[in-house]
MIRO-158783 format. One record per atom (N, C-alpha, C): x negated, y, z. Coordinates in steps of 0.001 Angstrom, whole numbers, plus 500000, padded with zeros to 6 digits. Layout:
N
XYZ
...
//
This chain:
412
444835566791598161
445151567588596968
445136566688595743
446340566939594988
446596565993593854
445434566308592344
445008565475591861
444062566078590826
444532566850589876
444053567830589197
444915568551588016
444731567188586932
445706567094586352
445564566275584897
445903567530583805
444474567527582828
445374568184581415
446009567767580617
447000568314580177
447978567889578954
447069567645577794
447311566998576853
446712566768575575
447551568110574437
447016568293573549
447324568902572595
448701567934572070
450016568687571801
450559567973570833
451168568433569518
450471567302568725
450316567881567222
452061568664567283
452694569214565846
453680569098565662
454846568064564830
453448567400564511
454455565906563604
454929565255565337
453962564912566006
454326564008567429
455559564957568232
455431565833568074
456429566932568876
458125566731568182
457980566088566954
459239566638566000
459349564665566109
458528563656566235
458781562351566398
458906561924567911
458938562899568691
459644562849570194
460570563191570496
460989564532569912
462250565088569981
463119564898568669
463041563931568279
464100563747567240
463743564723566154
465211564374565168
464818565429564106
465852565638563642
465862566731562328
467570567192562137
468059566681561213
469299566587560314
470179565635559726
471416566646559534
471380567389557929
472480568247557672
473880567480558319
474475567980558661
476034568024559301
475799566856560148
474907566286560897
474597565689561938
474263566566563274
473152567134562929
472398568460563442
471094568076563749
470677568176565687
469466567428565591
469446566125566553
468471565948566372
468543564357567396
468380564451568666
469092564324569714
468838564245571053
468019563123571685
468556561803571217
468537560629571759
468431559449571119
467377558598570506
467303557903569495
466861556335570208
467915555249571206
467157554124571637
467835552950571394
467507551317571467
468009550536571119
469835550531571805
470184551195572537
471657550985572943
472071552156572347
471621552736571701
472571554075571132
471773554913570434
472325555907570464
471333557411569621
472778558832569742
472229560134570070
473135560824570152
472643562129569285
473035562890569032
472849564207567926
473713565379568313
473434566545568542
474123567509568659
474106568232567941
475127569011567224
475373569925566130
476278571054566616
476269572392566247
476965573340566569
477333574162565140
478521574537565415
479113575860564500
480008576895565039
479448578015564217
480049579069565283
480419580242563815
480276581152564149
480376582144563382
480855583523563738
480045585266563507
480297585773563594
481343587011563197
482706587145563443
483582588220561901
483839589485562139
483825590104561424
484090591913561282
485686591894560614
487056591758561405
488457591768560646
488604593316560472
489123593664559257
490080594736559494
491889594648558270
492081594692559526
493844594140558689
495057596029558585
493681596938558442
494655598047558491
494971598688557385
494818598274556232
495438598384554742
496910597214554739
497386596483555822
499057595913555664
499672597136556387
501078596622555977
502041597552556054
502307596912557852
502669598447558451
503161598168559774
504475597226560068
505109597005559206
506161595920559717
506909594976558124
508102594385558623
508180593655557551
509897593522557724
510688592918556962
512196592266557231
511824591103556666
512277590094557341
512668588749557273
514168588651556118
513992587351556235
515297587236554861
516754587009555462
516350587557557103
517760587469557786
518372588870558406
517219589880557626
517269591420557747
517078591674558871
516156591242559664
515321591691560837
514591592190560997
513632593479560927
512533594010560943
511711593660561970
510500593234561312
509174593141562834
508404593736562720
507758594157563348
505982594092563521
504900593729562981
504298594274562302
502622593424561877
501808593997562644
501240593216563461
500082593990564565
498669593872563119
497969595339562549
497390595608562140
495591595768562814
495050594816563109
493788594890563903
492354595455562955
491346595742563784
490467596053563326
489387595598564631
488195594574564658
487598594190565585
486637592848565007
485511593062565799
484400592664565723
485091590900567186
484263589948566133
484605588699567067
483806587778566869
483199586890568343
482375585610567908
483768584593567648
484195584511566778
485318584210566371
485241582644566909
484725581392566274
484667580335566717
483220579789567695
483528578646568313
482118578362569013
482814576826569105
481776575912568472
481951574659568074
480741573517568861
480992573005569434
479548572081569992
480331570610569949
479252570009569314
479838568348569070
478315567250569279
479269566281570259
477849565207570285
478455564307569396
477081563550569108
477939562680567718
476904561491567800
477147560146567440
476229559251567273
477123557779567691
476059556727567671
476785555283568306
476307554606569472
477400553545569993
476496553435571281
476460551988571335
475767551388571872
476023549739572133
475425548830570903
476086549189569325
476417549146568371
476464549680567485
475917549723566157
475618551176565357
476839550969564650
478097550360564848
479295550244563983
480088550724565111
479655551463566025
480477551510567180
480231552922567382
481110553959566936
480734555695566591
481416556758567637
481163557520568100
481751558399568729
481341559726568255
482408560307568542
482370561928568043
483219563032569081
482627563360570144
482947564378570903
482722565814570966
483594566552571225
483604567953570835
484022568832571441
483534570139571704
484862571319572636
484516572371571443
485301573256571285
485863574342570502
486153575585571357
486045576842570810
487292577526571641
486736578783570554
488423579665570614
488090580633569317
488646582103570414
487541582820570301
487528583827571314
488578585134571073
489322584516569555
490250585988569464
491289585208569787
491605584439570815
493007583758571282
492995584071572813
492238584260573165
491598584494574712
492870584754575064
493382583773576116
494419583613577257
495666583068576467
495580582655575236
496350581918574761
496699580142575030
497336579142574913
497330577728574895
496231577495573857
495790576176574151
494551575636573389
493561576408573211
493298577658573711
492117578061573737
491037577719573319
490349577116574327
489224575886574786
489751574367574650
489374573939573714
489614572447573727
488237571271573519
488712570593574404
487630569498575210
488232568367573954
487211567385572816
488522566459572184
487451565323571615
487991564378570560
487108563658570130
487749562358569488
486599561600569261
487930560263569119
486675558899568790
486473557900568586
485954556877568429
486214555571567950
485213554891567207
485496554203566100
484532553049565893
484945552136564826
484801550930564629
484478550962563000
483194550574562687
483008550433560992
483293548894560768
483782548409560424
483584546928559867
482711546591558956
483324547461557986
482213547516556768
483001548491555706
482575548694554265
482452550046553694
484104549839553918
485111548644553565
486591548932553738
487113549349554467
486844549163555900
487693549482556694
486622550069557995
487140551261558579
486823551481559786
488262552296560388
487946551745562083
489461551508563114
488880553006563823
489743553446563964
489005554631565300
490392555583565500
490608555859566681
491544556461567985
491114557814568237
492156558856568505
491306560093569318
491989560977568669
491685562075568429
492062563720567969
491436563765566616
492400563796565748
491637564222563775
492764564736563563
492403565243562303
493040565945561157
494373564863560507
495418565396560753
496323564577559945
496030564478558193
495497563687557245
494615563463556165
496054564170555102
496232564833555562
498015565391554560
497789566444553615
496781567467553364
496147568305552273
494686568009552034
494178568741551174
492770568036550845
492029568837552223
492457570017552566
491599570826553888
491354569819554801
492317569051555341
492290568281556539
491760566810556765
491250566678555050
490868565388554932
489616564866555668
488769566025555848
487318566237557140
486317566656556609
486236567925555426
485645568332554894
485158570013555638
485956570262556667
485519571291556982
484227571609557526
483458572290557457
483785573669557172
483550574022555619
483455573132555186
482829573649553664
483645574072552355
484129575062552910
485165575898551829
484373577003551222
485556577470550497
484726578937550032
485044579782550997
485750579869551569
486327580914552993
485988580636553826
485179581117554967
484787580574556618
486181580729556843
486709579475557335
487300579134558225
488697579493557890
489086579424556307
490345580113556207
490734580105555167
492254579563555463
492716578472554033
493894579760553311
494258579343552225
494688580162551259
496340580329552329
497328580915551711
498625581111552730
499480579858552384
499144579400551089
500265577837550930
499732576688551435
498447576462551970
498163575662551750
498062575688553637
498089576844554521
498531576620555692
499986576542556057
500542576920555130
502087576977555199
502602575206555213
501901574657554149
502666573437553847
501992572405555011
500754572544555383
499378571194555738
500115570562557257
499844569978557692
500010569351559047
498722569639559759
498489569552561010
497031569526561945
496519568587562527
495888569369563599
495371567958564431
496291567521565585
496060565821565528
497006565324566974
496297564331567282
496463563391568513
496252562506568550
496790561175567841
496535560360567818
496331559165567233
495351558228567540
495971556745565953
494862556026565351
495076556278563967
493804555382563413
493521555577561550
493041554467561452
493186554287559870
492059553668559281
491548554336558321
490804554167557644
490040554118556349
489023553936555656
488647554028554550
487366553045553768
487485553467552861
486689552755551845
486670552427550157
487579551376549981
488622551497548955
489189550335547877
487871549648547084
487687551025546046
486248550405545217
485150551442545359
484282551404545126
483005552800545165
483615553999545152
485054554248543906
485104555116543454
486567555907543882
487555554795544811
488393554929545310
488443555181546737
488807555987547687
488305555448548910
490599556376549713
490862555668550906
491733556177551539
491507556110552936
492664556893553333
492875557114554880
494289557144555450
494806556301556259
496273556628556912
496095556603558226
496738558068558929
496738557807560525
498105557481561047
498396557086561991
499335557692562870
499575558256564204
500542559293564199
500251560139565042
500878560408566040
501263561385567126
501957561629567808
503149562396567343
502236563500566594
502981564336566159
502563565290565278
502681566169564480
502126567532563603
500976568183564636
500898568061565266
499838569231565684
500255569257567249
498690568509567397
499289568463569548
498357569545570256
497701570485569330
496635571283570361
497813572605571128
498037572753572128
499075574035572429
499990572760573414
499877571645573249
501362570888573528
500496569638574763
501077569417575851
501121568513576822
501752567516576379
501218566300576816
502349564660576876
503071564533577045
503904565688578277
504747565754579231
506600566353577539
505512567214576745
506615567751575943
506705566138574752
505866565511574420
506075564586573303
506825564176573808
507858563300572844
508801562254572424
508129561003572974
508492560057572898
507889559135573161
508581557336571927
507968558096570641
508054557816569349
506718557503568452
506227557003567811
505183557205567265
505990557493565808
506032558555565069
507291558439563828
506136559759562912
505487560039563423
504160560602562472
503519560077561816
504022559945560089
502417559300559487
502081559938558883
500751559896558017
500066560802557701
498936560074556646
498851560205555184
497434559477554436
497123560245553076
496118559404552516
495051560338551884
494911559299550622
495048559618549576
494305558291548202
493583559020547513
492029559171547622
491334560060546765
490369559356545375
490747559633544614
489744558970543209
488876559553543290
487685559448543089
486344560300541996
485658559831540905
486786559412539627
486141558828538134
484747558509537657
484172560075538417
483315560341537598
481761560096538269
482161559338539907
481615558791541503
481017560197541951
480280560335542909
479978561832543827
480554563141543112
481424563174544037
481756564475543641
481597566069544170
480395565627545817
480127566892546427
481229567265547451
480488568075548425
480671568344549909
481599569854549688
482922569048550284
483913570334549687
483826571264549033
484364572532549069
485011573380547875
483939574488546638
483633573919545977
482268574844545339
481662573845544514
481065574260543898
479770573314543576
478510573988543998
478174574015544834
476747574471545341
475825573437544937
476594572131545239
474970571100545013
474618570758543373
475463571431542342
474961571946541098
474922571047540042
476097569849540357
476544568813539402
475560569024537847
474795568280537674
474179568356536255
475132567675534807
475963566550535627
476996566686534724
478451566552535461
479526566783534488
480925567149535300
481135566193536459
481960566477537141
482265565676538155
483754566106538801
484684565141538826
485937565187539034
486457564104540221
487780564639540627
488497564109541726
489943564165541656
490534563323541930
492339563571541974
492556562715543939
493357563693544477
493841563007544926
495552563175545524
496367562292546119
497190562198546525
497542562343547947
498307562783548977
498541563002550032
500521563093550452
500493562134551477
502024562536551849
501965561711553494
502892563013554075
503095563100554969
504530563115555856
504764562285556860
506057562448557065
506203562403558631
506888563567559576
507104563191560892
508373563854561359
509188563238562508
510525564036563097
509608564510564012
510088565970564551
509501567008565076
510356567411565734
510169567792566922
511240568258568315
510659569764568355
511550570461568969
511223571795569086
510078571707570717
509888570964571070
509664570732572549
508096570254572322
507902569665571223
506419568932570553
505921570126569483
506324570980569670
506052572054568609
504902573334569507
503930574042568922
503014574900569867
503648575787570024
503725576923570618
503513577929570628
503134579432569645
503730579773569176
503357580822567916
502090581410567406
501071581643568298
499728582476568455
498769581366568802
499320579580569224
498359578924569542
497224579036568495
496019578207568827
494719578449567956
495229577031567014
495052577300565444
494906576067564350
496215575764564836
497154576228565023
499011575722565521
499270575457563764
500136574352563508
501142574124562758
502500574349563167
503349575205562315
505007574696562763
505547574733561408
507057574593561979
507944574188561056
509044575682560610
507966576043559508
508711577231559113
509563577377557710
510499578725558015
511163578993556465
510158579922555555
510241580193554077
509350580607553724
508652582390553818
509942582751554870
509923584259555042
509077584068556867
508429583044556981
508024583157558212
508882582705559527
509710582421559826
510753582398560651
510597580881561004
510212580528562210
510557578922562873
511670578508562763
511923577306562403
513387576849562426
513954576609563249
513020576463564671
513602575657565626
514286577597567029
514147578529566255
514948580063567098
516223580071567259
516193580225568048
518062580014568653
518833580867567641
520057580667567018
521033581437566363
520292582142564639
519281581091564697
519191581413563131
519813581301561843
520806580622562060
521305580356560622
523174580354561392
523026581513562038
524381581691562575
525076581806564627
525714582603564900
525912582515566397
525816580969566883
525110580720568429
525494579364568819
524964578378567541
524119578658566544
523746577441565545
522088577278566230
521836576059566888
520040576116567137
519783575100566706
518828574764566135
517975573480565759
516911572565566429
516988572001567033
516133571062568199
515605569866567601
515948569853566334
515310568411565736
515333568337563849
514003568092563501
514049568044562143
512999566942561378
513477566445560336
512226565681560006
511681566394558719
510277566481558832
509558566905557759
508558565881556992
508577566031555667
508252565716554605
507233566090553544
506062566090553187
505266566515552633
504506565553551546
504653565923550108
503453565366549017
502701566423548085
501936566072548653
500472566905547923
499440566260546668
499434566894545582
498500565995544875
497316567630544632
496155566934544120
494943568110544292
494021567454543035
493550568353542543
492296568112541639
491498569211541342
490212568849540865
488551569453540975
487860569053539941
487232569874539073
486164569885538526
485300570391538837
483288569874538936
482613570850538728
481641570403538144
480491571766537521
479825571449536651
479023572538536491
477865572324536548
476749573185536846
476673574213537573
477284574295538449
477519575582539458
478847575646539679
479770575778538716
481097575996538443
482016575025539190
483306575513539404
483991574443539997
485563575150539830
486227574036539646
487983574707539356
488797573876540495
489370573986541202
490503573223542225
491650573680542668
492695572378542373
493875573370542309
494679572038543188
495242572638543692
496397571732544597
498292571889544790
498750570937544454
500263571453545033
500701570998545860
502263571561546390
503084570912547277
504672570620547346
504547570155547825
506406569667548054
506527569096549572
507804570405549736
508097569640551647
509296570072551302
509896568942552310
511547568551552726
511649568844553961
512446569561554620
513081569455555891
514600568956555538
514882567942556890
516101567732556541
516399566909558067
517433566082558237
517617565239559117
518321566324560848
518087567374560423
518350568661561670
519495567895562811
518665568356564162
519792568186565373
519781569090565821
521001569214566727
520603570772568060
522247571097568073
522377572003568325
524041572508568363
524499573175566980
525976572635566912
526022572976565348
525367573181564329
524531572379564356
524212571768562845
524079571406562053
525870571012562027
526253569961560920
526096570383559802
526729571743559834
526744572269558094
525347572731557798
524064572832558595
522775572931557433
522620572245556732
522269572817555482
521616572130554120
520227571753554415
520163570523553909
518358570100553663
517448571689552880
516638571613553377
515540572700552965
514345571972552047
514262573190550850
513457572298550233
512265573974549692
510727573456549901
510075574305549233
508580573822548741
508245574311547501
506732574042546847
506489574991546159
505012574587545951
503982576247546032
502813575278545333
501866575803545298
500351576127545002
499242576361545209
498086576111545320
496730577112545538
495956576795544144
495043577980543731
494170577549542562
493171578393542662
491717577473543128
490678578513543029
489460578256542103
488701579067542050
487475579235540915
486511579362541297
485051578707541655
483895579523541823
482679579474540961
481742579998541443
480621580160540939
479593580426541019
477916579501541063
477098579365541461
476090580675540715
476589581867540852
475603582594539955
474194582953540298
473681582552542027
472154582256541623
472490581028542609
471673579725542105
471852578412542500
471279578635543678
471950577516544894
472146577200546019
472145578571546848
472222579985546471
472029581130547247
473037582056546775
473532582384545645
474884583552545839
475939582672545025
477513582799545734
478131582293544945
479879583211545130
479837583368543830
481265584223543506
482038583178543830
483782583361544430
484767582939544102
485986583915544029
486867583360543649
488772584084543508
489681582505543565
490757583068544184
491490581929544276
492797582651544847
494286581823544527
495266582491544529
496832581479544943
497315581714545790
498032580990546378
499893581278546038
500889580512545889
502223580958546109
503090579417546823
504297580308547009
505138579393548019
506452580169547678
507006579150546626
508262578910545963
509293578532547205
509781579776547756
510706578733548667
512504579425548762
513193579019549702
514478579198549590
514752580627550232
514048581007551333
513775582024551824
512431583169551344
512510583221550290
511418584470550075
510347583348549013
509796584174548083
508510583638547540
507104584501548004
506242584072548951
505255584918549252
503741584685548247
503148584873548199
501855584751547858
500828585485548289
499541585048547463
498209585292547662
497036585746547057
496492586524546767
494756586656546315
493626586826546798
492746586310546439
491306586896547081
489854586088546500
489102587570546874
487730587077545759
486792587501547048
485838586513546543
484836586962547547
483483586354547448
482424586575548100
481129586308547808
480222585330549232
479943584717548390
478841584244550016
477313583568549565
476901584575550936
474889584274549987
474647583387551148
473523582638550698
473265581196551419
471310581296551392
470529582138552300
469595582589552350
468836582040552402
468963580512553119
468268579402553339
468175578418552075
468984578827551130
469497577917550220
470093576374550289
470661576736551973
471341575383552097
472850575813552963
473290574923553635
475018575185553855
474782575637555578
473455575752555953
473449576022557364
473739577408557559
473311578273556759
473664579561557360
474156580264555715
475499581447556376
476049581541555051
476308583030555754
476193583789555058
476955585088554761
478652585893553765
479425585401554392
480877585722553629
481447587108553741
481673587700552257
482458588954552236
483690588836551648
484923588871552076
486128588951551447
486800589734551661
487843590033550499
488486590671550138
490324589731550068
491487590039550219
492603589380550346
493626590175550096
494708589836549270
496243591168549234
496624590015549428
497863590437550056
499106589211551108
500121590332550511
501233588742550159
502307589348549948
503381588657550923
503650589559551692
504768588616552884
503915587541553400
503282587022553669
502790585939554306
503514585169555898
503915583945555029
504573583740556220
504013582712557418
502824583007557328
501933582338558307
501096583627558888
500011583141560223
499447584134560325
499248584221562007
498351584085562750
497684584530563963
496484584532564200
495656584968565564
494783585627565777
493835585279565516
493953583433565056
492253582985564588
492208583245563160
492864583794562486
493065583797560790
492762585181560280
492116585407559032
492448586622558558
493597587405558489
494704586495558231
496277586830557521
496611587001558624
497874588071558790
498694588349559600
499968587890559280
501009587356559995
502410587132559639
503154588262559198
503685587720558086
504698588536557468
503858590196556874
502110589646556988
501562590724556107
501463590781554712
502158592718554393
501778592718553092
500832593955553081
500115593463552064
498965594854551743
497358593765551305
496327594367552018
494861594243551771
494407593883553083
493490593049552789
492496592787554496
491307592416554490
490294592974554542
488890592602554516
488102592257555573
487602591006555380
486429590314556905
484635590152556312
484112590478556820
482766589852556240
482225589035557728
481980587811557439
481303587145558105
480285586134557966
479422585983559396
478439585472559555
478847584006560090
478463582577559278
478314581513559726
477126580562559566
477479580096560993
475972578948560956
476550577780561195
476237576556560566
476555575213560516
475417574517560478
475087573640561634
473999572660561403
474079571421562591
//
């Protein structure tokens, strides 16, 4: 018979210096040894949609009437798990991740397994490969989740942005106060899309030139962390890729980009712009410039856009005209009790050749912890035509009317 051994008491400082410890937007420590260190972080969030103040259908600007599927339903909307840390080498980074957003269920990209890994040199330059954000609006630059909206960008600013694909990048600091990013890619947005459909082109680029004059300017959209004096940002963004109808997702995929007119309508639908006229090939074009103030709670950010389609192949498509459209977002918030309730409104349009749609919405989110891990969001939204819109989003396509979500998110 083996002897009993007792355990020792263990304090909770030794308990929290064994098991690691936590690290906002890191999470907590799994694994801390001379060949590596790993960290796991999760985000998820719970939403209450109801989209039954839009109107049941809509006409397009080619006098087609559709459908607005009007929902009302309770959803663990996203579920986010990411290991994160370096291995070998503390300039040597990896960032792995699966996702899956449960109001797509049985859709493409569902569940996605992704990640990518990297090389710091030093503050100029770091090399790294894998699945990111094409750096083409300020959303995608890798600031998420920290908006004023869980999980949900104004209607121009999904209308115009590019997504995620695979690739490489670089980026760094110029000077302290300058820093950029350029990837290149496969394509606009590969979640929904197999290898088997890409081109076999690399003709996606994609970059970022962000100033901050005034140096820290705070963890995306708000001022929560309560600037004591102003603090400002400009930056620049342009984007350019030829796009096949074949490299393009699926309509309802999850976080899908496509290549739309401004009444909603894909370009790439058989007989849109006439019998026997289809479009199988286009190159798109995008420059974005964005700027931010904030200051004691307060914060102003406003962004524009400009996109070109042009270059079109497919059957008879000689006589299309280049397409040209730009728009807006401009929002406001406000820290009215510091680090715990904060008002915003913000308001979107999209100047385009087919329809001008727009946007409003105000809304509130209390932060109980008084930090960015757990947040409570109530909003409020009127859509006018919106020509974006599926099942992971508040907005519905081609909704007009009112739509209210209140949700629960945790980030840590």
């Amino acid at each position: 018979m083996e002897p009993v051994v007792k355990e020792k008491p263990v304090s909770e400082a030794s308990h929290a210096a064994a098991y690691g410890r936590y690290t906002p937007n890191l999470g907590y420590k799994l694994a801390n040894t001379e060949y590596g260190d790993m960290s796991v972080s999760i985000y998820t969030y719970a939403r209450y949609l109801n989209q039954l103040g839009l109107a049941s259908n809509y006409t397009d600007a080619f006098g087609n009437v559709k459908t607005v599927q009007e929902r009302q339903d309770f959803q663990l909307q996203k579920v986010q798990i990411k290991f994160l840390g370096w291995v070998m080498n503390p300039k040597l980074r990896y960032f792995l991740y699966t996702w899956t957003s449960n109001a797509t269920q049985g859709q493409g990209a569902q569940v996605v397994v992704a990640g990518n890994v990297g090389y710091t040199f030093n503050d100029h330059l770091t090399f790294a490969a894998g699945i990111t954000s094409l750096p083409g609006v300020r959303s995608t630059e890798g600031n998420f989740p920290f908006w004023l909206s869980v999980d949900s960008r104004h209607i121009a600013d999904e209308f115009f942005r590019p997504s995620y694909t695979s690739g490489v990048w670089v980026k760094g600091n110029v000077t302290k106060r300058l820093r950029y990013q350029v990837m290149l890619g496969n394509n606009m947005s590969t979640l929904g899309v197999s290898a088997s459909r890409l081109d076999n082109k690399f003709n996606t680029l994609s970059s970022a030139l962000v100033w901050a004059p005034t140096g820290e300017y705070g963890q995306g959209f708000g001022d929560f962390e309560d600037h004591q004096s102003p603090a400002t940002r400009f930056g620049i963004h342009f984007t350019r890729s030829d796009e096949n109808k074949e490299s393009q997702p699926n309509s309802d995929n999850f976080e899908n980009t496509q290549l739309r007119l401004s009444d909603g309508t894909v370009i790439f639908t058989p007989d849109l712009f006439g019998p026997g006229v289809t479009i199988t090939n286009a190159t798109y074009r995008m420059l974005d410039v964005d700027g931010g103030l904030k200051y004691r709670g307060f914060a102003l950010e406003g962004e524009y856009y400009w996109r070109w389609l042009n270059n079109f192949k497919g059957t008879n498509t000689a006589g299309i005209e280049p397409l040209f459209d730009h728009g807006f977002q401009l929002q406001g918030s406000a820290m009215v009790v510091p680090k715990t309730v904060q008002l915003y409104v913000g308001t979107s349009r999209i100047n385009g050749q087919f329809g001008n749609p727009w946007d409003v919405r105000s809304g509130v989110n209390w932060f109980p912890w008084k930090n960015k891990v757990v947040r409570w969001n109530n909003e409020w939204l009127y859509l006018y035509k919106s020509p974006v819109g599926y099942s992971s989003v508040p907005f519905a396509l081609g909704g007009k009317g009112s739509v209210f979500h209140s949700t629960l998110e945790l980030a840590f």
